[in-house]
C-alpha positions in Angstrom: 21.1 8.0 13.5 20.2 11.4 11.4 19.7 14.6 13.1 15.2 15.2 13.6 13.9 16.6 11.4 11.2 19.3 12.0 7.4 19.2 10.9 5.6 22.5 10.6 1.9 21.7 11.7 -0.1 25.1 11.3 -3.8 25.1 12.3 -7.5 26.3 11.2 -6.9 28.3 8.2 -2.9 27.7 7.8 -0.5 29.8 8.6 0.0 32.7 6.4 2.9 34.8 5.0 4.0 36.2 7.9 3.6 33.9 10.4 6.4 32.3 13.0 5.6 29.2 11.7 5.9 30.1 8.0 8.9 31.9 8.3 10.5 28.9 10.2 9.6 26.6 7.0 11.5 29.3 4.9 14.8 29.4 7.3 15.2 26.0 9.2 17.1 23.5 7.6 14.9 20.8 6.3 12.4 21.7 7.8 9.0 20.5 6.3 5.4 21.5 6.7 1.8 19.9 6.3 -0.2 20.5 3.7 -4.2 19.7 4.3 -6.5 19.2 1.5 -9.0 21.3 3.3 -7.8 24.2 5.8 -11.0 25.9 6.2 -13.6 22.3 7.2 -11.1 20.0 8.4 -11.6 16.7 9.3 -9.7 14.9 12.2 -9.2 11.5 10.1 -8.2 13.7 7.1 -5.3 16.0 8.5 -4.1 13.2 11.1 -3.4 10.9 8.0 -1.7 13.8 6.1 0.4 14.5 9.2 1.0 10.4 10.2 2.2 10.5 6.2 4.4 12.8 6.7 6.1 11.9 9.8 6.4 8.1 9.0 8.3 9.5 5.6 10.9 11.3 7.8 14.4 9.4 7.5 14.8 9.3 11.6 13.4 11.0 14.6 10.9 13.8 14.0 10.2 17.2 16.4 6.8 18.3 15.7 6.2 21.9 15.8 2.8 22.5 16.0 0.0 25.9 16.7 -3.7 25.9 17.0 -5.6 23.2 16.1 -2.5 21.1 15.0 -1.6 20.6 18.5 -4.7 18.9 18.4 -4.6 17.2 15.5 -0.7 15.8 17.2 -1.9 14.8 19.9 -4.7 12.1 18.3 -1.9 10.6 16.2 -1.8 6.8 15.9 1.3 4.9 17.6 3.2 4.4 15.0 3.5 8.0 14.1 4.3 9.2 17.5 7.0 6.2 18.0 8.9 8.2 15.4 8.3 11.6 17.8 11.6 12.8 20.0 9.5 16.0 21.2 7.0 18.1 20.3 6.4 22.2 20.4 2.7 22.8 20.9 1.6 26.2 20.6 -1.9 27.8 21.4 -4.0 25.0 21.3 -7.4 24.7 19.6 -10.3 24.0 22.1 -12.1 21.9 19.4 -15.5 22.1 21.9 -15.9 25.3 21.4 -16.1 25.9 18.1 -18.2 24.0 15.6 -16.1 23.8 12.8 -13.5 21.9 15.2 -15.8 19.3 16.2 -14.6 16.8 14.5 -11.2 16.3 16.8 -13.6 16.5 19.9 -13.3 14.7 22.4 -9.3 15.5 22.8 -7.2 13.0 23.8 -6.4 13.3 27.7 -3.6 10.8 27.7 0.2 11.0 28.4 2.3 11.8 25.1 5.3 9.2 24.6 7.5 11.7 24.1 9.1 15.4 25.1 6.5 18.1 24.8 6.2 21.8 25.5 3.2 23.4 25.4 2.9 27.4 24.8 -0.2 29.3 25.7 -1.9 32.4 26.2 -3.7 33.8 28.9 -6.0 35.9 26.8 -5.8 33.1 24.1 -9.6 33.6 22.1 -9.4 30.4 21.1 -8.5 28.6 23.9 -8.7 29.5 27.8 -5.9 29.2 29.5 -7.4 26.6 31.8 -8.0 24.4 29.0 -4.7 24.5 27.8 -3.1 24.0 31.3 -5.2 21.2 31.3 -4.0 19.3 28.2 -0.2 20.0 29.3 -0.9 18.2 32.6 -2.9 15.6 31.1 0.0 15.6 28.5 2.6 15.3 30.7 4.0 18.4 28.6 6.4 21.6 30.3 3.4 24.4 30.6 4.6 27.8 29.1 2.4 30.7 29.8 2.5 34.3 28.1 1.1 37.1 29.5 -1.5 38.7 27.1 -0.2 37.0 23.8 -3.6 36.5 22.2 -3.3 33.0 20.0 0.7 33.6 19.4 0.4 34.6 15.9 0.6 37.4 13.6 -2.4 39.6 14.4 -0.6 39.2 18.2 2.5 40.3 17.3 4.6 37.4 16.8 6.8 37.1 13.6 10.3 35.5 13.6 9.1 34.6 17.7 13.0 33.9 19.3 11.9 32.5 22.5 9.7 29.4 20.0 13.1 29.1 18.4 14.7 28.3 21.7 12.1 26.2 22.3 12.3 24.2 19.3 16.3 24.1 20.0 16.1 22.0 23.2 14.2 19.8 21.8 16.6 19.1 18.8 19.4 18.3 21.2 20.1 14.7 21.9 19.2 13.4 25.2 21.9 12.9 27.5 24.0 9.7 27.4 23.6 7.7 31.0 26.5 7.7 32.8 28.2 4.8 32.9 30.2 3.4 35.9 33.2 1.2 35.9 
């Protein structure tokens, strides 16, 4: 079975230049990213099928790392994309209700994830309460990270090369433990 590979999902707008997630698609080995026709009025059927492409293109087991409203757009992915998941980083999720141009991914999904998931958020996130996003990890069934006063974890917060998202993104590379077997 081949290592995961990773899938760079940025949100709203992309990532830009100096962004975690851009410099991650620069350094990590294999690593690919999404590309959306349209970053500024995207469509939910639009940048799930770019990211289901993607994923079911993969030669093995994918970890999705995803910010903003590509956490979002993760977790409406169809069944056979997110059969091909092993775990997923989800970073400062979008609140799609709240903003117009994100209304197409409203209502978000509130059901279990089939797979690992960590979910990063804010507590002064402007894009998100905090709230919200404690709310999609439990509906999730995703590990809850909170930061203290790290605005929408990206560059205008301070967050470049981000270590702790790197750690992150490591345990969920690493192969789940074999059961132990009894004689």
């Amino acid at each position: 079975m081949p290592a995961p590979s990773i899938i760079i999902v940025p949100g709203w707008r992309d990532s830009g230049p100096g962004h975690w997630q851009s410099l991650w698609a620069d350094s990590l080995p294999g690593a690919q990213r999404v590309v959306q026709d349209d970053w500024v009025s995207p469509t939910r059927r639009a940048w799930v099928g770019a990211l289901t492409d993607l994923i079911l293109q993969a030669p093995g087991p994918v970890v999705v790392v995803a910010h903003s409203l590509g956490c979002i757009t993760t977790a409406h992915l169809p069944p056979e994309a997110t059969a091909r998941i092993q775990g997923a980083l989800l970073v400062a999720p979008a609140d799609p209700e709240r903003r117009g141009v994100l209304a197409d991914f409203a209502p978000v999904p509130y059901q279990r994830l089939p797979y690992e998931s960590i979910l990063v958020a804010s507590s002064n996130d402007p894009y998100c309460p905090v709230r919200t996003a404690g709310a999609y990890a439990r509906a999730w069934g995703s590990q809850f990270v909170r930061l203290q006063d790290a605005g929408h974890i990206n560059v205008e917060a301070g967050f470049g090369h981000w270590p702790l998202g790197l750690a992150l993104v490591g345990s969920l590379l690493a192969p789940a433990p074999e059961a132990l077997v009894l004689a």
